[in-house]
C-alpha positions in Angstrom: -19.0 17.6 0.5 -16.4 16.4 -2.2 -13.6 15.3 0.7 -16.3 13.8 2.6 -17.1 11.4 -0.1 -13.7 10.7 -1.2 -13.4 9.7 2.7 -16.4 7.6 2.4 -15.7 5.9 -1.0 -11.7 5.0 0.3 -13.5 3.6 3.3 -16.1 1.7 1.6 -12.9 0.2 -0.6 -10.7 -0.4 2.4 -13.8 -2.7 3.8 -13.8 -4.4 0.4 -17.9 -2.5 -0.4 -16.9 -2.2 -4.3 -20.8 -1.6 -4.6 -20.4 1.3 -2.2 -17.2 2.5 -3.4 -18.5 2.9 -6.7 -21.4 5.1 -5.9 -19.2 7.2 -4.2 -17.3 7.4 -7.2 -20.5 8.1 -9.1 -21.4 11.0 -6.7 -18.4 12.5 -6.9 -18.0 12.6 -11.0 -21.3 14.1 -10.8 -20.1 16.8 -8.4 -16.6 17.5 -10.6 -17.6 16.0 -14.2 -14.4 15.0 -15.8 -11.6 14.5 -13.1 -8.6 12.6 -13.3 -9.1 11.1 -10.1 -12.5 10.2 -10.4 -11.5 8.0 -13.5 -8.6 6.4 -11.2 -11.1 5.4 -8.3 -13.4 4.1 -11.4 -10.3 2.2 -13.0 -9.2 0.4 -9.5 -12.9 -0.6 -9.1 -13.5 -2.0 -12.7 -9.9 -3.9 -12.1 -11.3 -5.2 -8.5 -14.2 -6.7 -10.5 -12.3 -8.4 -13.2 -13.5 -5.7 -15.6 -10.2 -5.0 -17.4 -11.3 -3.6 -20.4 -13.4 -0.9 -18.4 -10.2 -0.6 -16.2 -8.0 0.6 -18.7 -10.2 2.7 -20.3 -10.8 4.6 -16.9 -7.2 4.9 -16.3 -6.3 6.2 -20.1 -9.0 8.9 -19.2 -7.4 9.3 -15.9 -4.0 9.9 -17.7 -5.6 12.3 -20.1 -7.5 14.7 -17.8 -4.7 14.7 -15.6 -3.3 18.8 -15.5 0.3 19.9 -16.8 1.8 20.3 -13.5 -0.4 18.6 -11.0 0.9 17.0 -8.3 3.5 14.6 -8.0 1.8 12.3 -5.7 -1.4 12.2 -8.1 1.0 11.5 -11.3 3.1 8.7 -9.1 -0.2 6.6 -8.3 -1.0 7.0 -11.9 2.0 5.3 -13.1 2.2 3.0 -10.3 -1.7 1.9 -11.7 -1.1 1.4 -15.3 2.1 -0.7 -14.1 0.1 -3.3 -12.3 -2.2 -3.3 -15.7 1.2 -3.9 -17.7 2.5 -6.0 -15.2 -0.5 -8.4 -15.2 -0.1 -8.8 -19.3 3.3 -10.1 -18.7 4.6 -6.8 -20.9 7.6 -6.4 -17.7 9.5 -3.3 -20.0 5.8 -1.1 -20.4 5.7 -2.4 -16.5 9.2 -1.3 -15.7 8.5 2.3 -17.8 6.2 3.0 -15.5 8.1 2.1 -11.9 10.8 4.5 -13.8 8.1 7.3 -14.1 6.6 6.9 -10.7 9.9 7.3 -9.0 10.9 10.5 -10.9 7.6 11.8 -9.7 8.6 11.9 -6.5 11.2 9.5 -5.5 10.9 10.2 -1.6 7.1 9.0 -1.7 8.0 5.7 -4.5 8.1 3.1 -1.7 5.2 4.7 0.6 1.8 3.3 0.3 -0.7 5.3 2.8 -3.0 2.9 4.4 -5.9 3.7 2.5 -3.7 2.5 -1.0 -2.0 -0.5 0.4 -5.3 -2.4 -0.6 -5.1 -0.9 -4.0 -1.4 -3.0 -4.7 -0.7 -5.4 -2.0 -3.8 -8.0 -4.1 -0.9 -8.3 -6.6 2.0 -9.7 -4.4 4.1 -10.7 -7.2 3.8 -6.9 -8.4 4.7 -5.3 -5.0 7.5 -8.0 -5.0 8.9 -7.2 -8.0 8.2 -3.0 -7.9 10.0 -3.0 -4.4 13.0 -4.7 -5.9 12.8 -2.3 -8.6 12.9 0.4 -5.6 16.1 -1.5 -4.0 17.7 -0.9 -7.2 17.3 3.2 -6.7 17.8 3.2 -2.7 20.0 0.2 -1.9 20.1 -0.7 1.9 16.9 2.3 2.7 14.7 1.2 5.7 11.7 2.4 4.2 12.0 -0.1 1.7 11.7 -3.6 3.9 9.3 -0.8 6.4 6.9 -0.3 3.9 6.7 -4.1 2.3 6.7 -5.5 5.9 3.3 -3.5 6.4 1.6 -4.4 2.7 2.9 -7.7 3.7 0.6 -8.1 7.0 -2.3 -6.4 5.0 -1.9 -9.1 2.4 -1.5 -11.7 5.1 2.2 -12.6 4.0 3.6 -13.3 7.4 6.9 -14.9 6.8 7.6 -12.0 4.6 6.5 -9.5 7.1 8.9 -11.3 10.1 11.8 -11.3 7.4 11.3 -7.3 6.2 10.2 -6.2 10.0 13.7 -8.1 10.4 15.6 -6.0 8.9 13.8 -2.9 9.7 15.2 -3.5 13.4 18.7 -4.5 12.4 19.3 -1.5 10.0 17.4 1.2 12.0 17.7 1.2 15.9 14.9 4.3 15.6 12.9 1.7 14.4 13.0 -1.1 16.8 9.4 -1.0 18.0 9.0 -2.7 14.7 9.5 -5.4 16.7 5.6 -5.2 17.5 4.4 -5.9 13.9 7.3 -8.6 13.7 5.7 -10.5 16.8 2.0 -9.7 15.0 3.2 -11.8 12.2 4.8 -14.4 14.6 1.8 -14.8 16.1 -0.5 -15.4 12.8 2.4 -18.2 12.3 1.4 -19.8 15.8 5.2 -18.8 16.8 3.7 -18.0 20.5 7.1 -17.4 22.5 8.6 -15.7 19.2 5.8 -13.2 19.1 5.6 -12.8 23.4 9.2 -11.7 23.2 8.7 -8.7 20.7 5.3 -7.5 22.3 7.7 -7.3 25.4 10.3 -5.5 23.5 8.3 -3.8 22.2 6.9 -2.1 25.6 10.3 -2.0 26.4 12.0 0.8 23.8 9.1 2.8 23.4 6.6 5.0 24.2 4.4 5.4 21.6 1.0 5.4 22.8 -0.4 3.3 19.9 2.6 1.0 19.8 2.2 0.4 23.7 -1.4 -0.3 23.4 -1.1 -2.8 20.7 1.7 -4.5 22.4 -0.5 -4.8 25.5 -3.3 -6.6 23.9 -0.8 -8.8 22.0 0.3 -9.8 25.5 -3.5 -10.3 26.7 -4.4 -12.7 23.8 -1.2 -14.4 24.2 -0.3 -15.0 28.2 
């Protein structure tokens, strides 16, 4: 029942339901009394709501109950956290500390941001800004890097930054170039029409993803 409601409680948060996410947060401390990741979920909530005191308390309890050798990927989105708490004091080095700590973690996961976490970050642009150049500094020229922003930047409705990082996506990695399809999404929110036909067709072009295909299709539909 516990992965269910972690399910329901990421969904509720995704949807922007901070009422809902917080029960499910509530259920599941009452299910597993004391977990580190129950206190995270509690901390992003509190911060959602402006409740920054309660925020950092959460995530100091988080930090506390979370096991000597846990995993990497739990202790990464820790860091990454407490950065964004740093980061909005203006305290950059605490801030930095913490982007240093979240890439020894696990510096092949640092830039990714699964779906259900992009909402968590991409509210604070000027953070995910500044953390990716932080990232550039570790992995100069990586395609993930300009990957990964390019998709917080369409969730945080950035659209010139998502044309300009889908951009280079293409250019560095030829694997890539259905990218081209969330480039002409972004065109498209910009009202470039012809900019954003042209990569829907490229993008039918040089692949066949199912997913990437059907996207591009309906691009064209709304479009032609």
């Amino acid at each position: 029942y516990l992965p269910a409601l972690l399910l329901k409680g990421a969904a509720e948060y995704s949807l922007g339901n901070l009422t809902a996410a917080r029960a499910c947060v509530e259920q599941a401390e009452q299910l597993r009394p004391g977990w580190w990741l129950n206190a995270l979920n509690s901390s992003i909530i509190e911060r959602d709501q402006g409740h920054w005191e309660e925020a950092e308390r959460d995530l100091g309890h988080a930090f506390d109950a979370f096991p000597n050798g846990g995993d990497a990927s739990g202790r990464q989105m820790l860091h990454q956290a407490r950065s964004v708490m740093y980061y909005r004091r203006g305290q950059m080095d605490q801030a930095r500390q913490d982007w240093e700590q979240a890439y020894k973690s696990a510096p092949k996961d640092a830039a990714i941001f699964p779906t259900d976490r992009q909402r968590i970050f991409c509210q604070n642009w000027d953070w995910v800004m500044d953390y990716y150049a932080f990232l550039e500094t570790k992995t100069p020229g990586s395609p993930v890097l300009p990957l990964m922003r390019g998709e917080m930047a369409l969730r945080a409705e950035r659209w010139q930054q998502a044309v300009d990082d889908f951009s280079v996506v293409i250019t560095r990695q030829p694997a890539l170039e259905d990218s081209c399809l969330f480039r002409g999404q972004a065109y498209e929110k910009l009202g470039q029409r012809e900019r954003a036909l042209d990569d829907y067709r490229r993008a039918l072009r040089v692949t066949d993803r199912s997913h990437i295909r059907r996207l591009a299709q309906e691009g064209l539909r709304r479009l032609e």
